[in-house]
N, C-alpha and C positions, 0 to 999 in steps of 0.2 A: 655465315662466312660470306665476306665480300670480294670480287674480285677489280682488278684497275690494272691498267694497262698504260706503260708512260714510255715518252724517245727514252728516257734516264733515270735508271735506279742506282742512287748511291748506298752500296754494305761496307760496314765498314771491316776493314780487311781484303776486301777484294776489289775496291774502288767504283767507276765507273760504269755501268754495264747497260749496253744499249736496247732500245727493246725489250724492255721485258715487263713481266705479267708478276702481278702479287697479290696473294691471296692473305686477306685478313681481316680476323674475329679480334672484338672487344678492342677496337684498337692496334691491336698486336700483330705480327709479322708469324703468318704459321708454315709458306714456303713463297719462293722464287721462283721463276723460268721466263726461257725465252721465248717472245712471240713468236710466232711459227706462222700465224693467220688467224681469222676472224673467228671468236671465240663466244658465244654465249655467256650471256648475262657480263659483261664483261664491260666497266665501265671507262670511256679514256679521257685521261686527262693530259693537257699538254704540260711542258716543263719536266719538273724533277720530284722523281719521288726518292724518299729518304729512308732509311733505317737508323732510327735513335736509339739511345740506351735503354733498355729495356726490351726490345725490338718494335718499339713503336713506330708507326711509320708516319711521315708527314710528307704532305704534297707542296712543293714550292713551285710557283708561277707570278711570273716567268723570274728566265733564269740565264742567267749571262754561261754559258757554255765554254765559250772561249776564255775567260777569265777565271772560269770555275767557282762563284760566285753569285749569291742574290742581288738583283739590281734595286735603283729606287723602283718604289711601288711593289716588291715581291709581298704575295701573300703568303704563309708559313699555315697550311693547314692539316690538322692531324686527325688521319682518314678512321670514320668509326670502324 
């Protein structure tokens, strides 16, 4: 199990959610929460992390916020 820490997690169904921490194996999304404070083994990455189908998660950087959208140059990468 890995964990990662981002400004933005996108679920879908619940939208935007700031802050927050996710823990995940084989690729996969096994829970959510909200940062609270500094956390062990916990790796951070700026931008936005994702929930895809499947519950895969990918990290986009950087990431136009205000338009809610990847900009030129976004990387799309999908966290082991």
């Amino acid at each position: 199990m890995r964990r990662y820490a981002s400004h933005w997690l996108y679920v879908p169904g619940q939208g935007y959610l700031k802050n927050q921490v996710v823990e995940v194996e084989g690729g996969c999304l096994l829970r959510f929460f909200p940062l609270e404070g500094e956390l062990a083994n916990t790796e951070w990455l700026p931008g936005l992390l994702r929930v895809e189908e499947g519950g895969q998660v990918f990290h986009y950087h950087p990431f136009d916020f205000m338009a809610g959208q990847p900009v030129a140059g976004t990387r799309r990468r999908r966290l082991p």
